[in-house]
C-alpha positions in Angstrom: 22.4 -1.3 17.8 21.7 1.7 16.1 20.3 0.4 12.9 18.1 -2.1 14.3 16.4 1.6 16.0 17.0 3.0 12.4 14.9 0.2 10.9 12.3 -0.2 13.0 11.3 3.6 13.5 11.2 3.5 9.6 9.3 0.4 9.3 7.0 2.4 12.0 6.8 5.8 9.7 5.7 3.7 6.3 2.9 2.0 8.5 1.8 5.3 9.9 1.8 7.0 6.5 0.2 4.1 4.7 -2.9 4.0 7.5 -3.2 7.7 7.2 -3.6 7.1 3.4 -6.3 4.6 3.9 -8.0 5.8 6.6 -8.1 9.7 3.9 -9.4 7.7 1.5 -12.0 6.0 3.6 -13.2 9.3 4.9 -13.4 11.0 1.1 -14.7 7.7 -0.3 -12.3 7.2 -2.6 -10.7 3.9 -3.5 -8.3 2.6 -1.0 -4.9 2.3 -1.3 -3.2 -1.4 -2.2 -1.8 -3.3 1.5 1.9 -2.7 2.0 3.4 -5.8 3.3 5.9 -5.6 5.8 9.7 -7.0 5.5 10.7 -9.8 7.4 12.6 -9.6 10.7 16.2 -9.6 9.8 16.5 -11.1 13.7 14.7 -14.1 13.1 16.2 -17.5 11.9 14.1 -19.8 9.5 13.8 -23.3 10.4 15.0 -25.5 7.5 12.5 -28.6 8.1 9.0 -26.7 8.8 9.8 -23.1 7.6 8.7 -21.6 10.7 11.0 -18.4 12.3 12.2 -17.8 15.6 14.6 -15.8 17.8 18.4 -17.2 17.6 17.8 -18.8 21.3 14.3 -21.0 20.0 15.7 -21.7 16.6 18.4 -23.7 18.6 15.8 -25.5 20.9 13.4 -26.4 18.1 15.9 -27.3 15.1 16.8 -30.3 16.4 13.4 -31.4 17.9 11.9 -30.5 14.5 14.4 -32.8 12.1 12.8 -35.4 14.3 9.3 -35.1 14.5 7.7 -37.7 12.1 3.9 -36.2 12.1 4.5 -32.7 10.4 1.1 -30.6 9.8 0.8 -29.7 6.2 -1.3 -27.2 6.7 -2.8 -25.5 10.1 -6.3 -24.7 9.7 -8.6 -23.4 12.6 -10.7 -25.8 13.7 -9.6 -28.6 11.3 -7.8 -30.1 14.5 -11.0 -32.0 15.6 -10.2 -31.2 18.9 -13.8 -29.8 19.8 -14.5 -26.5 20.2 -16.7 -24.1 17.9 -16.0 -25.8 14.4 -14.5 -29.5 16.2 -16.5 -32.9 16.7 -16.9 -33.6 19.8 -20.3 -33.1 20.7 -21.5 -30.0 22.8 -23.1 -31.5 26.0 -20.1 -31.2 28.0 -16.8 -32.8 28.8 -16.7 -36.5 30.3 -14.6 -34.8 33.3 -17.7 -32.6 33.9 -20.2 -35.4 33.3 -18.0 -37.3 35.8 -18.3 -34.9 38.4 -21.6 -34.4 38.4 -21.8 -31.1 36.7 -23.6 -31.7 33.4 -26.6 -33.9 32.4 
């Protein structure tokens, strides 16, 4: 509706004026302004087990998949996964699929 339009063109406006601000005070070298954080999405629903939001249609997908799940990540960190990758474990000569197929050592 119309104050969804209303809130978002303000929301817009603040973040305009506030990178103006900075982007003055960068120029003149002046201390820069403190971050303004933004406000929640009214729209989104918090999950109750994980604290994650979504839209109304995935909060009813993932609700009741989430009560279930028994392995719950405290914390995501990049590259804590161990999963390979820049910061992971595995080791950098190549994949066993590439090895395999005669593309790599």
């Amino acid at each position: 509706g119309n104050a969804k339009w209303k809130a978002e063109s303000n929301a817009f406006r603040e973040a305009m004026k506030a990178a103006r601000q900075y982007n003055k005070a960068k120029a003149e070298g002046k201390p820069l302004p403190p971050p303004v954080a933004s406000a929640p999405d009214p729209s989104l629903m918090p999950c109750p087990h994980c604290g994650r939001s979504f839209n109304e249609k995935a909060a009813q997908r993932h609700i009741p998949q989430c009560q279930n799940i028994k392995a719950k990540p405290t914390m995501l960190k990049r590259g804590a996964g161990g999963g390979g990758g820049v910061n992971g474990t595995l080791s950098t000569t190549g994949s066993t699929k590439a090895k395999q197929r005669g593309f790599m050592g």
